[in-house]
C-alpha positions as CSV (number, residue, x, y, z in Angstrom):
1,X,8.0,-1.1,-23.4
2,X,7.3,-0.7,-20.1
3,X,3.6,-1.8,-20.8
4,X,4.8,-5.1,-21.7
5,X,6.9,-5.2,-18.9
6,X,4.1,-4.6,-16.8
7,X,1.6,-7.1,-18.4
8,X,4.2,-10.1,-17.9
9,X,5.0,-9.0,-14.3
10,X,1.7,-8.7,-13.2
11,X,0.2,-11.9,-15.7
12,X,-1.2,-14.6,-14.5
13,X,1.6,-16.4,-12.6
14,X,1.5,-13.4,-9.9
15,X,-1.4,-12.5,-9.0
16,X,-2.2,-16.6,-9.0
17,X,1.1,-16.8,-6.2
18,X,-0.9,-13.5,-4.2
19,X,-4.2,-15.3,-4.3
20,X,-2.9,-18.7,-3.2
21,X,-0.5,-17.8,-0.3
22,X,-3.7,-15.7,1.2
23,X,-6.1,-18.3,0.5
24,X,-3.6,-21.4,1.8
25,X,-2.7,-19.3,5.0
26,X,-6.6,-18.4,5.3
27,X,-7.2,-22.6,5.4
28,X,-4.3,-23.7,7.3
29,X,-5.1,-20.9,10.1
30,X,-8.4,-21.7,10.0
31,X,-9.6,-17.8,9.4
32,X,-7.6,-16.1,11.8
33,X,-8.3,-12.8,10.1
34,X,-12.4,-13.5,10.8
35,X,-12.2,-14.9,14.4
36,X,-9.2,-13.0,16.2
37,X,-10.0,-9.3,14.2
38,X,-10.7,-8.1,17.8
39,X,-7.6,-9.2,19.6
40,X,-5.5,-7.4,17.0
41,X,-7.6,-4.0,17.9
42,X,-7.1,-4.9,21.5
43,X,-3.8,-5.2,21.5
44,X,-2.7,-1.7,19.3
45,X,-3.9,0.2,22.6
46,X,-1.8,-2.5,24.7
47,X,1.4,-1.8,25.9
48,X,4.1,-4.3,25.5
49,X,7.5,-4.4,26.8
50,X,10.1,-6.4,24.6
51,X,13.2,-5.7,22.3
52,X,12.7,-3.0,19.1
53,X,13.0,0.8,18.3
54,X,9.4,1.8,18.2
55,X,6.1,0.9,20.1
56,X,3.3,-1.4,18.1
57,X,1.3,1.5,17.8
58,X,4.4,3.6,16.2
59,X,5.1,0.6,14.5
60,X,1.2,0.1,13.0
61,X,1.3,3.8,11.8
62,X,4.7,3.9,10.3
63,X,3.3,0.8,8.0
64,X,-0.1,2.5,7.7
65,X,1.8,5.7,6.9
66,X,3.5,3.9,4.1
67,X,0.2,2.0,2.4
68,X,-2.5,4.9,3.1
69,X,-1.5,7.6,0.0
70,X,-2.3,8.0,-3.5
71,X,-3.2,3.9,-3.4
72,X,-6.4,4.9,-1.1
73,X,-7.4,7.4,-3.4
74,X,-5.6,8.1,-6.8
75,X,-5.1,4.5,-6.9
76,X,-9.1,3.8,-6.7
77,X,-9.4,6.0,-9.4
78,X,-6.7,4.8,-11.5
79,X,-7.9,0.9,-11.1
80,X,-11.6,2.5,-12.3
81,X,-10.2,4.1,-15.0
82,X,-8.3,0.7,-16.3
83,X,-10.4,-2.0,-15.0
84,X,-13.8,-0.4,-14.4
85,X,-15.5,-0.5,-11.1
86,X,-15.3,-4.6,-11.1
87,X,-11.4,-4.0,-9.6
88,X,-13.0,-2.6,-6.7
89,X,-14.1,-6.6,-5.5
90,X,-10.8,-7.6,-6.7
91,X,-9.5,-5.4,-4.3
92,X,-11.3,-6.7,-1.4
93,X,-10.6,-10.3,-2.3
94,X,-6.9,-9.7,-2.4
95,X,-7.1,-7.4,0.9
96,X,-9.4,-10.6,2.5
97,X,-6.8,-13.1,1.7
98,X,-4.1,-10.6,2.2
99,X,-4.4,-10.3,5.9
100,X,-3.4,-13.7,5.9
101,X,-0.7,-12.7,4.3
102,X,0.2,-9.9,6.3
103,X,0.1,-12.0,9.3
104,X,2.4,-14.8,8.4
105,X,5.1,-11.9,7.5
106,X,4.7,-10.0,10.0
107,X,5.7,-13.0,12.4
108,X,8.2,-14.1,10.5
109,X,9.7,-10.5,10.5
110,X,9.6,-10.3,14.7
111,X,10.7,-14.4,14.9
112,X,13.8,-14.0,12.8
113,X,14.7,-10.2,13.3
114,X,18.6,-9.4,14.1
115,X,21.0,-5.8,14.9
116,X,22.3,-4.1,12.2
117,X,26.1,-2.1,13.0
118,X,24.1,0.4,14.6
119,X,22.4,-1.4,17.5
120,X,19.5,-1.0,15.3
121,X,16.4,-3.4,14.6
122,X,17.0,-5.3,11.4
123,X,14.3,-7.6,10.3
124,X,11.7,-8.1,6.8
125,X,11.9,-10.8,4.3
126,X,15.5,-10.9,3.4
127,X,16.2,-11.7,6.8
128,X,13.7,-14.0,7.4
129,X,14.4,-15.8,3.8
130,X,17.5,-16.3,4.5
131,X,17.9,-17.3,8.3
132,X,14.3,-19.4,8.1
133,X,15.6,-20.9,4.7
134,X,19.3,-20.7,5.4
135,X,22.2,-19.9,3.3
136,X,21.2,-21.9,0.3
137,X,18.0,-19.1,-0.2
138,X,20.7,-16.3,0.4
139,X,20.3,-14.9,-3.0
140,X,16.5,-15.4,-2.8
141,X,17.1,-13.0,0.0
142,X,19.3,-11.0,-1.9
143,X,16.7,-10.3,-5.1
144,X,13.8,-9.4,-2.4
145,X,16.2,-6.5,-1.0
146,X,17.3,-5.4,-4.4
147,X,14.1,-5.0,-5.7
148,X,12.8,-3.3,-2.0
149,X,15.4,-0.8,-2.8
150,X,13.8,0.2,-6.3
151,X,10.8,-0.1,-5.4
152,X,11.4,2.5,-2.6
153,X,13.3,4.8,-4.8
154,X,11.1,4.2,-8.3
155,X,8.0,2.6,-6.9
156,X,5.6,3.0,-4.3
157,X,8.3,5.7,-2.5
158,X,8.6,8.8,-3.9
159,X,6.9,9.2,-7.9
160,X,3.4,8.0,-7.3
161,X,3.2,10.0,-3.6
162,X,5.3,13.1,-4.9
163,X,3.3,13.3,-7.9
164,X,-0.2,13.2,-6.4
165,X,0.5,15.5,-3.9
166,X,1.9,18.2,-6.8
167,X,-1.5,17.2,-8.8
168,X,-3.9,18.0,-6.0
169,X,-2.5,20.6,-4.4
170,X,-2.1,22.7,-7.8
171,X,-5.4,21.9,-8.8
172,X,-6.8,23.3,-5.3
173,X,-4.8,25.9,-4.2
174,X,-2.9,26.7,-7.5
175,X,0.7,26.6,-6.0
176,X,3.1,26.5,-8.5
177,X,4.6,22.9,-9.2
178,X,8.7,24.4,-8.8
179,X,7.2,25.7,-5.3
180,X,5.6,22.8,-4.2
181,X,8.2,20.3,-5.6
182,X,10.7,22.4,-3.7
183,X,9.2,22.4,-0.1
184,X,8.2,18.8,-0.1
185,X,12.2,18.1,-0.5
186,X,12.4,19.6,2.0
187,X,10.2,18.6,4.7
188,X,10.7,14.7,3.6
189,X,14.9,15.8,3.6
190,X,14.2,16.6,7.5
191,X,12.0,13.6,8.7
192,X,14.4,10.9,6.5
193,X,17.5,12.0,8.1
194,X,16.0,11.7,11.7
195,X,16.1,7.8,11.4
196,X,13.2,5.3,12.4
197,X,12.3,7.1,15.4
198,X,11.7,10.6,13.5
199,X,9.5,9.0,11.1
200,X,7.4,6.7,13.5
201,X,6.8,10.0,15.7
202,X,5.5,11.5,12.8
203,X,3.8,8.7,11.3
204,X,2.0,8.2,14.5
205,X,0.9,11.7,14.7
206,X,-0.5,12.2,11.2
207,X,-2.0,9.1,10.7
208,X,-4.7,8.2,12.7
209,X,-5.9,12.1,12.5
210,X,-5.8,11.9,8.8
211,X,-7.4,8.6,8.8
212,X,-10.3,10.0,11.1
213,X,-11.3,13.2,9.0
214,X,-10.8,11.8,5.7
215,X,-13.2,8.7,6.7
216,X,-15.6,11.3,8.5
217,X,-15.5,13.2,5.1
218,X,-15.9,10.1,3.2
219,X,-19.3,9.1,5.2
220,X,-20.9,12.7,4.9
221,X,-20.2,12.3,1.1
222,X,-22.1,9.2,0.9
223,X,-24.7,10.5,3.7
224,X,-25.5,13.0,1.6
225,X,-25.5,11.0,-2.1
226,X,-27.4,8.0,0.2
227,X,-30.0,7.6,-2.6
228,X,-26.8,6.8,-4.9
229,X,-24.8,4.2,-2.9
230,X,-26.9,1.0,-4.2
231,X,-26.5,1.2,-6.9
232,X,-22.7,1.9,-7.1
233,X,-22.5,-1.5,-5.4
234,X,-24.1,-3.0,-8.0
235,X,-21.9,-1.5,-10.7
236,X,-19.4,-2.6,-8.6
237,X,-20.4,-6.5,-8.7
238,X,-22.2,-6.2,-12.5
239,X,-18.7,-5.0,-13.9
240,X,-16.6,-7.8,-11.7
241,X,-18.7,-10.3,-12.9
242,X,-20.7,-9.6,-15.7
243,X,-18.9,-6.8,-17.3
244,X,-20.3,-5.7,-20.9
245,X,-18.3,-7.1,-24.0
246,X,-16.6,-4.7,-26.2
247,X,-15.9,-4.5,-30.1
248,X,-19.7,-5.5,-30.7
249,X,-20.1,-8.2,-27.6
250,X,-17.4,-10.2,-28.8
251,X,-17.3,-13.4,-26.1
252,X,-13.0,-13.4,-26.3
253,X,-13.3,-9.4,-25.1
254,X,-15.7,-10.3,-22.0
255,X,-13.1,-12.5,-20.8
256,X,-10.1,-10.0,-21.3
257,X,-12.5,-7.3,-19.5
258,X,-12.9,-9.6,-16.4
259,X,-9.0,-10.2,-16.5
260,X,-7.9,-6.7,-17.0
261,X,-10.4,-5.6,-14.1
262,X,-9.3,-9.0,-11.8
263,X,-5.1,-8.1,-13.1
264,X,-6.1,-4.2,-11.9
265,X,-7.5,-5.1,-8.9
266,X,-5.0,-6.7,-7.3
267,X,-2.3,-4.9,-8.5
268,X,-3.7,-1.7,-7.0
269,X,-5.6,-4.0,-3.7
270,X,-1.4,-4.8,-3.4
271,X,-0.7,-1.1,-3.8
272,X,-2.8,0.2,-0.7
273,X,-2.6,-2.6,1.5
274,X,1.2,-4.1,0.6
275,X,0.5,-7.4,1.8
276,X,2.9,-9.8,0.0
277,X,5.5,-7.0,-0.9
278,X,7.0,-7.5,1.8
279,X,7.3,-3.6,3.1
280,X,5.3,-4.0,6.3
281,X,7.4,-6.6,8.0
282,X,10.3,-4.6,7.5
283,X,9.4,-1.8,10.0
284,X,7.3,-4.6,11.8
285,X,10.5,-6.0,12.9
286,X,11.0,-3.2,15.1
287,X,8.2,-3.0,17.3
288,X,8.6,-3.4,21.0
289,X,7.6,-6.7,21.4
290,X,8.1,-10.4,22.2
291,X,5.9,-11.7,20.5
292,X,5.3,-12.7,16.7
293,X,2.3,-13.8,16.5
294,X,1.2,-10.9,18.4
295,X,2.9,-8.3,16.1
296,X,1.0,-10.4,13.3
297,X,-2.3,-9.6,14.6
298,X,-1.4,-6.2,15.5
299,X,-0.2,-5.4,11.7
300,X,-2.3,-7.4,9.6
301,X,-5.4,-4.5,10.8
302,X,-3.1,-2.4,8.2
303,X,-5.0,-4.5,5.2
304,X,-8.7,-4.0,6.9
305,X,-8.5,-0.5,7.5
306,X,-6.4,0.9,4.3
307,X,-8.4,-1.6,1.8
308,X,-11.5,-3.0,3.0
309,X,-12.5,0.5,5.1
310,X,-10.8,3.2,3.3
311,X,-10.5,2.6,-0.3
312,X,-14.1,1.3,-0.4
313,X,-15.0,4.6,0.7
314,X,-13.1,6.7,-1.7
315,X,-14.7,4.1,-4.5
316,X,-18.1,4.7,-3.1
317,X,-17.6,8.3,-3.5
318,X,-16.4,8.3,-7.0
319,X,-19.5,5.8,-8.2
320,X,-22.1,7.4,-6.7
321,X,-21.0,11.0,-8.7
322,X,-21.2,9.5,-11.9
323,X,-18.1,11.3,-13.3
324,X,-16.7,7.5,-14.1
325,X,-19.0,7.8,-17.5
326,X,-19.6,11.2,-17.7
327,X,-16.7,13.7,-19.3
328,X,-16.0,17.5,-17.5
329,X,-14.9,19.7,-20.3
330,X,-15.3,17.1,-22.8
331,X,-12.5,14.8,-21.0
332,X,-13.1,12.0,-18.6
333,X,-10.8,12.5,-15.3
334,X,-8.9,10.3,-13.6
335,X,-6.2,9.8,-11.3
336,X,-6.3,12.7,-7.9
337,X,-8.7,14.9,-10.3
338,X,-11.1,12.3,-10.2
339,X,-11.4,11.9,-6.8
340,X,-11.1,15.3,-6.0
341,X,-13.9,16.3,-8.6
342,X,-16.0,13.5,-6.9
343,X,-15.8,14.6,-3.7
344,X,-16.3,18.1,-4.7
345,X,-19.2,17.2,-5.9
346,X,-20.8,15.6,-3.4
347,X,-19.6,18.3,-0.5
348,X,-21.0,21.9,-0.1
349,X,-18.5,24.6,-1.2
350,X,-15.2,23.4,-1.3
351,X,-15.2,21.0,1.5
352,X,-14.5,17.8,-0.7
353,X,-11.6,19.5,-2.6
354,X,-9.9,20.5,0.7
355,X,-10.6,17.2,1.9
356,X,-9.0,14.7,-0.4
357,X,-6.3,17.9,-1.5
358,X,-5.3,17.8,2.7
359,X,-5.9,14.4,3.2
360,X,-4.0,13.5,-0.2
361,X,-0.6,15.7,1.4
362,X,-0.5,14.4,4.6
363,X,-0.8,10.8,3.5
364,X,1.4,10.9,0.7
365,X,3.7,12.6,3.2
366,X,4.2,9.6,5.5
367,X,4.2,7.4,2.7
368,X,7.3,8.6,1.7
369,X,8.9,9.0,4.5
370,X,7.8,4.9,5.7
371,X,9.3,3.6,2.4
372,X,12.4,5.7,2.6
373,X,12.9,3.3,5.7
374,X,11.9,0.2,4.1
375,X,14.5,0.7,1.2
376,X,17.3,1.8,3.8
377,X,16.5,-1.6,5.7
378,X,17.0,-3.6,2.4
379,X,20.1,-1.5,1.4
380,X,21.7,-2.1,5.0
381,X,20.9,-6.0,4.1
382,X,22.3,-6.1,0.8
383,X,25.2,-4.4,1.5
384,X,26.1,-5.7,4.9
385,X,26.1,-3.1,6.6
386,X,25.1,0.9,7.4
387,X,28.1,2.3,5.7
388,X,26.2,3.9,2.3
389,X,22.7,4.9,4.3
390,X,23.7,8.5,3.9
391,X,24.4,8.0,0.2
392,X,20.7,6.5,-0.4
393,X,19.0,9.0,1.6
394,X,20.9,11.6,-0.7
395,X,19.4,9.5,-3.6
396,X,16.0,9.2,-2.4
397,X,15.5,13.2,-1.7
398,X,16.9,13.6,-5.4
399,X,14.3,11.3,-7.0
400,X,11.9,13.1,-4.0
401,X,12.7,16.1,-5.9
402,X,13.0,14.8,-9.8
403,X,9.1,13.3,-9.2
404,X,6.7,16.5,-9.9
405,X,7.9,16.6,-13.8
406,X,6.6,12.9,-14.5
407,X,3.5,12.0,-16.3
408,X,0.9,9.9,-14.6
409,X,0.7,6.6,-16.7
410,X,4.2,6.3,-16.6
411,X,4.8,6.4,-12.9
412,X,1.8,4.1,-12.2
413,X,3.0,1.5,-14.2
414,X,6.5,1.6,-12.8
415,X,5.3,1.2,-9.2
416,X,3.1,-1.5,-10.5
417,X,6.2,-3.3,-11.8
418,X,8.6,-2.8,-9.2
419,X,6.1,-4.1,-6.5
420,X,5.5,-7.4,-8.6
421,X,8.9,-8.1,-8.8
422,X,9.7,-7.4,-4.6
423,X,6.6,-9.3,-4.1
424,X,7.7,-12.6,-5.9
425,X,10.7,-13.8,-4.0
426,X,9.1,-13.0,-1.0
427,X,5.6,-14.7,-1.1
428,X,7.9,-17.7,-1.9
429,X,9.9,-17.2,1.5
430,X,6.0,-17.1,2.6
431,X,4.8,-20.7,1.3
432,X,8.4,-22.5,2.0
433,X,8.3,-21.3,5.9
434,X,4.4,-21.9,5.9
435,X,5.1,-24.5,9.0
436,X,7.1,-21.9,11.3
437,X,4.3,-19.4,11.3
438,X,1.5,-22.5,11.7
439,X,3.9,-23.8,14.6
440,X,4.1,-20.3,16.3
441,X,0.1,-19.9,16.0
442,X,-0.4,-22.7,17.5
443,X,1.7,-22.2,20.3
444,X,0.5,-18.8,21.0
């Protein structure tokens, strides 16, 4: 059931609404994401005075934090595994067009961001829905945070992260799963309750070091497999575009190959880079600043780094060890095996393992504790106000904790369905306040 689910969420309507919002955005701001990449790197080392409850770089890293986990490297494999290397193009289209994306919600989120009871920063999609669109788009407003709140506490916050970090941990340092399951509770119990400002210190922290040394790792691997890398960027274009037919070469099954690996592709390019869900405006909102187009710049670097940079690395990596075709034991892996066989592989000793194992913990970490703070945002919206946040942070450590003892498939294609459905309403808000973003560009 949940299949099905899946295939009508993510059919052709959605990932048609992601391509065209990136691709109109990419036209009517004639390329911003080509021609002012260097101002947004300028400006995350810049530092701005202005309302919000966490510096731009805080507020970069809590997003990053949130999009950089098992999407960067399980979810590579994953998208292999059910779309072949092909998704990996895919994935760079949607994370092209997606900066777009990312940029026109990230200044909607700082243009039309308000206090919650709190004195808190309260801003993201349902706020910018409905005070852009006014009260008649209220309950457009209303589905976005509804769905944000599932998503955090079914989705892309606690099952996928929880789960990878159980799965690679036990496969490289055999810790029991009760054990592991136990102390990440824990830890995540102890950041969430700190608030914004807890988890944007830590995000802030453990992200760009964790970026660093997994990248680092991720070059030696493909240093040292050099001879390899051409030719996994061939597969990579040869399956997107001219993948083999199945059932006998059958011309119906060549075109449901290049759909499942263009439907996989974005799904999973939305998965580690969240442009169009909506997420990243949401913590966006509270950067120290005073400027939105600014913020826009500053946040849409999340796409380029977690996408383009990242997960084409991890994808390289995987290609070039040939483990996508070839079976260990008999069985072909997939999911954080995969990559942590690949890398294994590739790196003397047990370098790789440790690698992707460490690098898999500590960025599955932030990511839930980031979307912990996205669904608390939503819930503060749809509720009016702060009054059940210690109720849902209760909530979210239980399904924190419930997460270890679920299978794979099952919690991939849950995050894949709550995402399209808190991605719809709001790349609608996108398109209907297209000439408020274009107006504030200009101006800038």
């Amino acid at each position: 059931a949940l299949k099905i689910i899946q295939g009508v969420v993510w059919g052709p309507i959605t990932i048609l609404l992601l391509l065209f919002t990136g691709l109109y955005y990419t036209i009517r701001l004639k390329g911003i994401q080509i021609f002012h990449l260097n101002k947004s790197f300028k400006y995350i080392f810049e530092k701005e005075e202005g309302q919000g409850d966490v510096s731009t770089l805080g507020s970069l890293c809590t997003a990053l934090a949130a999009t950089i986990g098992t999407g960067s490297i399980v979810g590579v494999a994953t998208a292999f595994r059910a779309g072949g290397p092909g998704s990996l193009f895919s994935m760079w289209l949607s994370a092209f067009l997606g900066m777009e994306t990312k940029y026109a919600e990230c200044v909607l989120a700082v243009k039309y961001r308000s206090k919650d009871q709190n004195g808190q920063v309260a801003g993201g999609p349902m706020y910018y829905i409905e005070l852009g669109l006014g009260k008649k788009f209220k309950w457009l407003a209303c589905a976005f945070a509804f769905f944000g709140i599932f998503t955090a506490l079914l989705g892309c916050g606690t099952f996928p992260q929880v789960n990878a970090i159980v799965e690679s941990v036990n496969n490289a340092f055999h810790v029991p799963v009760v054990i592991l399951g136990i102390i990440i509770t824990i830890l995540a119990a102890a950041v969430i309750f700190g608030g914004i400002g807890s988890i944007s210190k830590v995000a802030e922290l453990v992200v760009p070091v964790m970026a660093i040394a997994y990248i680092l790792g991720c070059l030696v691997a493909l240093i040292l497999q050099a001879h390899q890398v051409p030719a996994a960027f061939a597969q990579i274009f040869q399956s997107a575009f001219t993948p083999h037919a199945m059932g006998g070469g059958v011309a119906g099954t060549v075109i449901i190959s290049v759909m499942t690996a263009m439907r996989t592709g974005v799904a999973r390019g939305i998965y580690t880079n969240e442009a169009g869900l909506g997420s990243a405006p949401i913590v966006a909102a509270a950067a120290q600043t005073n400027s939105p187009v600014r913020q826009g710049l500053v946040s849409m670097i999340g796409v380029f780094l977690t996408t383009i940079i990242i997960c084409t690395m991890t994808a390289l990596v995987i290609i070039s060890s040939g483990l996508l075709e070839t079976p260990v034991n008999g069985v072909l892996l997939d999911g954080g095996l995969l990559s942590n066989t690949a890398f294994q592989q590739a790196l003397p000793g047990n370098i790789g393992l440790y690698i992707v194992s460490i690098g898999l913990v500590f960025f599955s970490f932030t990511t839930i504790i980031g979307w912990s703070y996205y669904g608390e945002r939503c819930l503060v919206y749809l509720c009016g106000g702060t009054k059940l946040i210690t109720i849902y942070r209760i909530l979210y450590i239980i399904c924190i904790a419930a997460a270890p003892y679920l299978t794979l498939d099952a919690i991939w294609i849950l995050a894949d369905i709550t995402n399209a459905l808190m991605a719809f309403p709001n790349l609608v808000g996108l398109l209907l306040l297209s000439p408020v973003v274009i107006k504030e560009t200009q101006v800038f």
